[in-house]
RODO-2510 file (C-alpha; in nm, 4 decimals, decimal comma):
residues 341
     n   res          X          Y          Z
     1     x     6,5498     9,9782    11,2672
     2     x     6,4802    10,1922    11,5747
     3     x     6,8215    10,3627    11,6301
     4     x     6,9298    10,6050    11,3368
     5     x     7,2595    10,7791    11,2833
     6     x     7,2296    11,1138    11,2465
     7     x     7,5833    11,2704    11,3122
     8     x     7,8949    10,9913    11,2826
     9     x     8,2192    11,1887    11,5051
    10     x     8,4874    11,0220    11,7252
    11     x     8,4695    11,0388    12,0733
    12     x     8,7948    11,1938    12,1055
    13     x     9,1716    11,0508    12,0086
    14     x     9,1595    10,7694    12,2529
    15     x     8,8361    10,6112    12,2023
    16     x     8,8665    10,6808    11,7605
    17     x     9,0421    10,3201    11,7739
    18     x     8,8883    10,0674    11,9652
    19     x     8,9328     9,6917    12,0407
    20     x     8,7085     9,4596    11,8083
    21     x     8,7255     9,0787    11,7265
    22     x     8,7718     8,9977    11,3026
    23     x     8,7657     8,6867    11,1785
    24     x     8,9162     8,6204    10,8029
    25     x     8,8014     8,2857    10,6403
    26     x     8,7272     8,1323    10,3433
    27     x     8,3945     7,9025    10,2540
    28     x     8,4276     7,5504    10,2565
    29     x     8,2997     7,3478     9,9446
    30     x     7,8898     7,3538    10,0370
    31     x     7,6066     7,5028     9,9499
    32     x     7,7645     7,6835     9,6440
    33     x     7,9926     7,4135     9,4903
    34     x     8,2668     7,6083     9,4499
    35     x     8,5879     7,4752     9,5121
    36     x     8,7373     7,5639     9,8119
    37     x     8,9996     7,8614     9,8959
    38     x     8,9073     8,0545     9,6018
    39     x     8,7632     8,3877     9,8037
    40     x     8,8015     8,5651    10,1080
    41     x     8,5351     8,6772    10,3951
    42     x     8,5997     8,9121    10,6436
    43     x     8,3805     8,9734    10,9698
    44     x     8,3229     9,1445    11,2771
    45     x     8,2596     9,0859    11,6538
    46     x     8,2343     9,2538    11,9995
    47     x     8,2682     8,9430    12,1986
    48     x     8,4913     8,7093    11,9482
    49     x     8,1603     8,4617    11,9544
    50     x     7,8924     8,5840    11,7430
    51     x     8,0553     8,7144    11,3906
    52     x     7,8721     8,9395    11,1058
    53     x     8,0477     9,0043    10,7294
    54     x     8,1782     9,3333    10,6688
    55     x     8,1946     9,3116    10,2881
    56     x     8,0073     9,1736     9,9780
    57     x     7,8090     8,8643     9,9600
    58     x     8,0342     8,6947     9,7995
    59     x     8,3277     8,8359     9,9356
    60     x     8,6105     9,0781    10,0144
    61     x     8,8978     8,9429     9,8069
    62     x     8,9282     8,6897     9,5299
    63     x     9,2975     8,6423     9,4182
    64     x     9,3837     8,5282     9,0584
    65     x     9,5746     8,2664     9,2858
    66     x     9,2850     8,1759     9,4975
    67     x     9,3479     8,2105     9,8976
    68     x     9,4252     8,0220    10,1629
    69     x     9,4209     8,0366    10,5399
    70     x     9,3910     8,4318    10,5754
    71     x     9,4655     8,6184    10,9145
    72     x     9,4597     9,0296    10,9828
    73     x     9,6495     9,2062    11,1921
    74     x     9,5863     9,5594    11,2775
    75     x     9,8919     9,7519    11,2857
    76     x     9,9594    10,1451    11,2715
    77     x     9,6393    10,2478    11,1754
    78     x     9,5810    10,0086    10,9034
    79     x     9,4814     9,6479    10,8419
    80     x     9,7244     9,3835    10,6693
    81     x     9,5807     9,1024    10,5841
    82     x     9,8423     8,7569    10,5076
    83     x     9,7661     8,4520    10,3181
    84     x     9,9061     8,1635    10,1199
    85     x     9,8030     8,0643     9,7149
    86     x     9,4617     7,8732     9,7228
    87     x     9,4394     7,5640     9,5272
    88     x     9,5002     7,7097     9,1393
    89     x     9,7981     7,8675     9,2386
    90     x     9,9430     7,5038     9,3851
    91     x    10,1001     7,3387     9,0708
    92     x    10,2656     7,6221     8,9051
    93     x    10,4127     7,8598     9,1979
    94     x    10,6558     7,8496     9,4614
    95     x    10,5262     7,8482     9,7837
    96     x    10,4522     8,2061     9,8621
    97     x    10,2782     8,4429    10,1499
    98     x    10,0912     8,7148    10,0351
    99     x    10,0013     9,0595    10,1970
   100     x     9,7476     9,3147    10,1608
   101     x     9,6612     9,5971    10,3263
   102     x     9,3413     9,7952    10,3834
   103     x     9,1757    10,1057    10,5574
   104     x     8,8789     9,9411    10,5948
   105     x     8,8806     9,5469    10,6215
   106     x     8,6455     9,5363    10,3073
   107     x     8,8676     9,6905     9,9783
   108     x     9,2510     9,5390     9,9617
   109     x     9,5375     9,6575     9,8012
   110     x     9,8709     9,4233     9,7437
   111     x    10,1781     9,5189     9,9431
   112     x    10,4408     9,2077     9,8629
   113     x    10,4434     8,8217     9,7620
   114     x    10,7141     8,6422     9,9246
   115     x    10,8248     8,3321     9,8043
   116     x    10,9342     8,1042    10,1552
   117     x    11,0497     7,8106     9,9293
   118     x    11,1009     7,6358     9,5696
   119     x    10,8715     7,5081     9,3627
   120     x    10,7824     7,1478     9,3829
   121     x    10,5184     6,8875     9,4200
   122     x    10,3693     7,0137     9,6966
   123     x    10,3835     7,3967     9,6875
   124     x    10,0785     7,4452    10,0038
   125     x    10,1911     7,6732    10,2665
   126     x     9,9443     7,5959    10,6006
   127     x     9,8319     7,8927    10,8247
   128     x    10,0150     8,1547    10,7581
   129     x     9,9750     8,3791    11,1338
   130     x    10,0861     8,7189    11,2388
   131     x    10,2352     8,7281    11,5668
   132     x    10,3551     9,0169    11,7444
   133     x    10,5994     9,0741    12,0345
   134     x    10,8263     9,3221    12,1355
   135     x    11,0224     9,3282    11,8032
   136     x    10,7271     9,3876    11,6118
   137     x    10,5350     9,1646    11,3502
   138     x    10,6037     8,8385    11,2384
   139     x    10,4387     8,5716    11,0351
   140     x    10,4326     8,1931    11,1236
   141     x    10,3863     7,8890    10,9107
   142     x    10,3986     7,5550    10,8200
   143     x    10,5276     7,4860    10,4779
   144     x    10,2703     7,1319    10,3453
   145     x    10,6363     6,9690    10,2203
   146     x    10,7651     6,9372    10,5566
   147     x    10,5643     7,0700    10,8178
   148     x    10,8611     7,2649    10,9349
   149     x    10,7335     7,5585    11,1586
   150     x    10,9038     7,8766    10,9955
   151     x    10,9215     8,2347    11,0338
   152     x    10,9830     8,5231    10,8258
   153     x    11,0127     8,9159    10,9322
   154     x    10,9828     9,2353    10,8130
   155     x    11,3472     9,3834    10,8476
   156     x    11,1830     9,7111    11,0068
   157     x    10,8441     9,7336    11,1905
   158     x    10,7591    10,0140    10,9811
   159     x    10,5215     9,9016    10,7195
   160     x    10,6562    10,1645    10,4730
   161     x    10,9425     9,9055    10,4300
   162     x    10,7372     9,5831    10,3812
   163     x    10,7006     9,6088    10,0122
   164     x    10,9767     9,4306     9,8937
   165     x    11,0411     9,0618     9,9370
   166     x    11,4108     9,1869     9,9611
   167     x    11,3187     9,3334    10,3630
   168     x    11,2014     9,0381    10,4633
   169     x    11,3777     8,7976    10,6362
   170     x    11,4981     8,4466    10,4940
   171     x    11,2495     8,1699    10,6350
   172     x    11,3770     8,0317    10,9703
   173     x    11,1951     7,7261    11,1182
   174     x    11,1391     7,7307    11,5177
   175     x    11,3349     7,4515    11,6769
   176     x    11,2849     7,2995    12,0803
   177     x    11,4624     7,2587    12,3844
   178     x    11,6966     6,9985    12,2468
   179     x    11,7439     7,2162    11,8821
   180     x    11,4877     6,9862    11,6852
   181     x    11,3101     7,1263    11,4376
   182     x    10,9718     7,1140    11,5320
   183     x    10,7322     6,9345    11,2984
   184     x    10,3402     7,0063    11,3402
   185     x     9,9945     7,0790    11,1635
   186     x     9,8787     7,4010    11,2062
   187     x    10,0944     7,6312    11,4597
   188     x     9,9816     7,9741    11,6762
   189     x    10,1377     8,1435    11,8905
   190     x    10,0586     8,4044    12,1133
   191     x    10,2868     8,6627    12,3485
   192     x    10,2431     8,7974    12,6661
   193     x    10,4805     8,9288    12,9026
   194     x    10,7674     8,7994    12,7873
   195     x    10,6717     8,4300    12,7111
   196     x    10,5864     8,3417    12,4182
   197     x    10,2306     8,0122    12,4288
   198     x    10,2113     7,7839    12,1182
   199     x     9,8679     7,5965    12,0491
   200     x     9,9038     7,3391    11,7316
   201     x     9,7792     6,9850    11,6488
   202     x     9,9602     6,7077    11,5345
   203     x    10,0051     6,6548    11,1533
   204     x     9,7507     6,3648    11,1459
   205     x     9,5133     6,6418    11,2944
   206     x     9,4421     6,4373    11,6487
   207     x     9,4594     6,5969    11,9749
   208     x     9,5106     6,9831    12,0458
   209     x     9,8707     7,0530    12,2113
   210     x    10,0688     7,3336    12,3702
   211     x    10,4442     7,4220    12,4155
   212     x    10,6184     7,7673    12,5739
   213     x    10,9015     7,9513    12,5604
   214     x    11,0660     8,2520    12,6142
   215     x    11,2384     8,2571    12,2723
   216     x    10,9981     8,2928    11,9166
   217     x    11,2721     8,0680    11,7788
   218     x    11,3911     7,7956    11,9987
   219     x    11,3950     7,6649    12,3512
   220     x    11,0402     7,5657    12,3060
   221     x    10,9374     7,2838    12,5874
   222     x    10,7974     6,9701    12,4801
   223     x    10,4517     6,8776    12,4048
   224     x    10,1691     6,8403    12,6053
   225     x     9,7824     6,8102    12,5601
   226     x     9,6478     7,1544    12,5659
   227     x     9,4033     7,0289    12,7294
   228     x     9,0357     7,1462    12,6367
   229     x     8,7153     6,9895    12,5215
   230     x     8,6898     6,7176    12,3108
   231     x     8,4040     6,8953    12,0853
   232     x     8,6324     6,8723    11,8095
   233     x     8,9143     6,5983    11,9255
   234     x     9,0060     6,5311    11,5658
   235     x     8,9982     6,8847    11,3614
   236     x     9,1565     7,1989    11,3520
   237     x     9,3596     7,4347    11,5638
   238     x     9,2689     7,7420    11,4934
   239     x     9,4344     8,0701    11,6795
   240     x     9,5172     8,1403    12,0455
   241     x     9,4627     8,4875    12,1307
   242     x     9,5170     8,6833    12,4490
   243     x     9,1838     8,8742    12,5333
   244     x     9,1888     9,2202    12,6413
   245     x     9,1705     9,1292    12,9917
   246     x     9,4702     8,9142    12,9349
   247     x     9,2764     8,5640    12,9579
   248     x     9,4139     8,2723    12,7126
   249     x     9,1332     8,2084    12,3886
   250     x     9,1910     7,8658    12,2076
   251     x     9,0039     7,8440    11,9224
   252     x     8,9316     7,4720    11,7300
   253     x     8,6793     7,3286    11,4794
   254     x     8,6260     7,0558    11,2898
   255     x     8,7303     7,1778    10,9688
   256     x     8,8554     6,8525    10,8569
   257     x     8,5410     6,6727    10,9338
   258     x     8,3151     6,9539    10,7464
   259     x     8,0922     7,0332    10,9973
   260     x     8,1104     7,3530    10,9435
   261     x     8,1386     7,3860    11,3953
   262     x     8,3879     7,6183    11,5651
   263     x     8,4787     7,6765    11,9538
   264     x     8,6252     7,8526    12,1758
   265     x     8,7962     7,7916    12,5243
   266     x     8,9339     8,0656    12,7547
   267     x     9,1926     8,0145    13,0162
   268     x     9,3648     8,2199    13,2876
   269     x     9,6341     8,0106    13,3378
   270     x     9,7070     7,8069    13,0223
   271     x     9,6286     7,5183    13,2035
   272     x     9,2499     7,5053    13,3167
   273     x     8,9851     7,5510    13,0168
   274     x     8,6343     7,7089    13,0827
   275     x     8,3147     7,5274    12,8667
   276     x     8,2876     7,5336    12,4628
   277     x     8,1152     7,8179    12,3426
   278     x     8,0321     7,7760    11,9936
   279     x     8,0593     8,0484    11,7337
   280     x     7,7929     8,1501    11,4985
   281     x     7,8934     8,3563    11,1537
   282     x     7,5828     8,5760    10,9473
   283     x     7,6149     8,8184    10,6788
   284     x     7,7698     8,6174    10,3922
   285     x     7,5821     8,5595    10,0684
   286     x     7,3345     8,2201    10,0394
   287     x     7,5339     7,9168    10,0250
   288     x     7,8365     8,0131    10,2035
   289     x     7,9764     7,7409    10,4550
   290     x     8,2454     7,8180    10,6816
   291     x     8,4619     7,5455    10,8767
   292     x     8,7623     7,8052    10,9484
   293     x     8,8232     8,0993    11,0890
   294     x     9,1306     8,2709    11,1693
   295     x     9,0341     8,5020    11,4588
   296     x     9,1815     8,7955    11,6103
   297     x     9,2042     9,1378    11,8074
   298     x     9,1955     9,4451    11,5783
   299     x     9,0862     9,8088    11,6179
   300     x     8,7870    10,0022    11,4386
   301     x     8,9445    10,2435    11,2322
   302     x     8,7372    10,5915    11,1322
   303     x     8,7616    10,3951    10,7776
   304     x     8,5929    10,1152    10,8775
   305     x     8,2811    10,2743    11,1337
   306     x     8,2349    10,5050    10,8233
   307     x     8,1636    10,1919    10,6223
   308     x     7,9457    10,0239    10,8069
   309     x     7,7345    10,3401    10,8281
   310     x     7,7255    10,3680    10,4610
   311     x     7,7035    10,0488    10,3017
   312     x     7,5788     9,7617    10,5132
   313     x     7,2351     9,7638    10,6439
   314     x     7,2711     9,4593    10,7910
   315     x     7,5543     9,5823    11,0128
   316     x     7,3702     9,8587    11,1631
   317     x     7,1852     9,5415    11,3591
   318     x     7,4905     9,4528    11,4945
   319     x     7,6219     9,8091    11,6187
   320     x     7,2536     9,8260    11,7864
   321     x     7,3089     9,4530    11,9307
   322     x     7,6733     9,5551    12,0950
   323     x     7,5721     9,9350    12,2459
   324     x     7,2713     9,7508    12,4067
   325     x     6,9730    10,0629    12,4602
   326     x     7,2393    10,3183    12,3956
   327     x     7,5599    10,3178    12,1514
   328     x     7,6917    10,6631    12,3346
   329     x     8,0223    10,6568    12,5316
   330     x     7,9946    10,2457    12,6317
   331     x     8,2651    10,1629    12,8781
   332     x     8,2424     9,8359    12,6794
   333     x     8,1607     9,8999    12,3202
   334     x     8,4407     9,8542    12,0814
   335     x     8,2756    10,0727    11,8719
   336     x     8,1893    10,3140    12,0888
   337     x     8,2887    10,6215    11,8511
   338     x     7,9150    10,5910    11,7224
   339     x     7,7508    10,8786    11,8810
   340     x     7,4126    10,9802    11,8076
   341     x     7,3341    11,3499    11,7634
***
């Protein structure tokens, strides 16, 4: 492949953990005719556009429950990755929230299952998101019964303590300006400096809106368009993301439609939306569709770099892609611990 590792060392302590876009998804029902929300894909990106699979063909996870709507967040040197019961865990379990954790974005441990409701006809819990502000984490939802907007939290940021359901916080659902509940399809939120930017769509899935506040739980303002393209005027929100240079990132497909198309939009201001810039995804085994994406900002651990050195020929094309002519020392390069000897 032209560029061969020889000798795999970190920089130094600064540069060992360095920004770098992840995407968790599932497949959509396609190419493989498997039912949807059954297994989980995890991939990697310097620019948050173009996205390459960091585990197995056919995935990274596959839950006895199935999986639904998975997001990472990187947090004290590991990965934790929350999701909700794919579609055989439905009828017979209370709505739950799962979390995992991992050194490496490709093998998964369990660390708790917390049930945010009681069983009943419709047991689907919709995007659950990690969102982080000066507290710590947090994970937002919206429960398929109601469309409530809730939150749980860990009692203590520490992860040492997340565990057991019992350090968790009771769900709490987000109410507005005027103390009304707020009722939505899917919900993310993003902080920065103090003010907290919501991105959702409406629960019949048409338009893209945006509210603010300065308060994760109320006080949100009222609706208004968000205000991007119209690429996919009738699908999904997916998550809003504040860049490393602090811009705004809305992302939206048409994962209703099955189109298997996702988008981006960036923003300075919240207000004014640059172009569409569609997203491509490679890596995953033959057949696999994708029509959702949960994206974020993570870091590459020592775990992970070590990985893709070892097991993923494929992703050697990508750290060569990234570092442009050479992978040493780039201002740039989230991965940029990759020396060559």
């Amino acid at each position: 492949m032209g560029l061969s590792p020889r000798t795999l060392r970190p920089a130094n302590s600064a540069s060992a953990l360095q920004p770098l876009w992840v995407a968790a998804a599932y497949p959509g029902e396609g190419g493989t005719g498997e039912t949807t929300r059954v297994r989980a894909f995890v991939f990697i990106s310097r620019d948050g556009r173009d996205f390459i699979s960091v585990g197995p063909d056919d995935g990274v996870l596959v839950p006895q429950r199935g999986i639904n709507d998975p997001t990472v967040l990187w947090w004290r040197g590991k990965y934790y990755m929350c999701y909700s019961d794919g579609s055989s865990g439905w009828d017979s379990n209370p709505p739950t929230i799962h979390i995992v954790q991992s050194d490496d974005l490709v093998a998964w441990t369990p660390v708790v299952s917390i049930a945010v409701g009681s069983q009943s006809g419709d047991n689907i819990v919709n995007i659950p998101t990690w969102v982080v502000d000066g507290i710590g984490p947090a994970v937002v939802y919206v429960p398929n019964s109601t469309h409530y907007v809730e939150v749980i939290r860990p009692n203590s940021a520490n992860p040492s303590a997340w565990g057991s359901s019992s350090n968790w916080s009771s769900p709490v659902a987000i109410t507005d300006a005027s103390a009304t509940t707020l009722v939505q399809g899917n919900t993310f939120i993003a902080y920065k400096a103090g003010t907290y930017y919501m991105a959702f769509n409406d629960v019949g899935w048409q338009g893209y809106k945006k509210r603010t506040s300065s308060s994760l739980l109320s006080g949100w303002s009222a609706a208004s368009a968000l205000g991007v393209g119209t690429e996919a005027d009738s699908g999904d929100t997916l998550p809003l993301v504040i860049t490393s240079g602090g811009k705004f990132r809305a992302y939206v497909s048409n994962g209703n439609s099955t189109t298997y198309e996702m988008w981006y939009y960036e923003s300075d201001d919240f207000a004014t939306w640059g172009p569409a810039v569609p997203l491509t995804f490679v890596g995953a085994g033959a057949g696999y569709l994708f029509n959702w994406a949960h994206v974020g900002i993570v870091r590459a651990t020592p775990s992970l770099i070590s990985r893709l050195f070892a097991d993923y020929t494929p992703q050697m094309i990508l750290l060569q892609t990234i570092g442009g002519e050479t992978m040493t020392d780039l201002s740039e390069d989230p991965l940029r611990t990759i020396q060559y000897a």
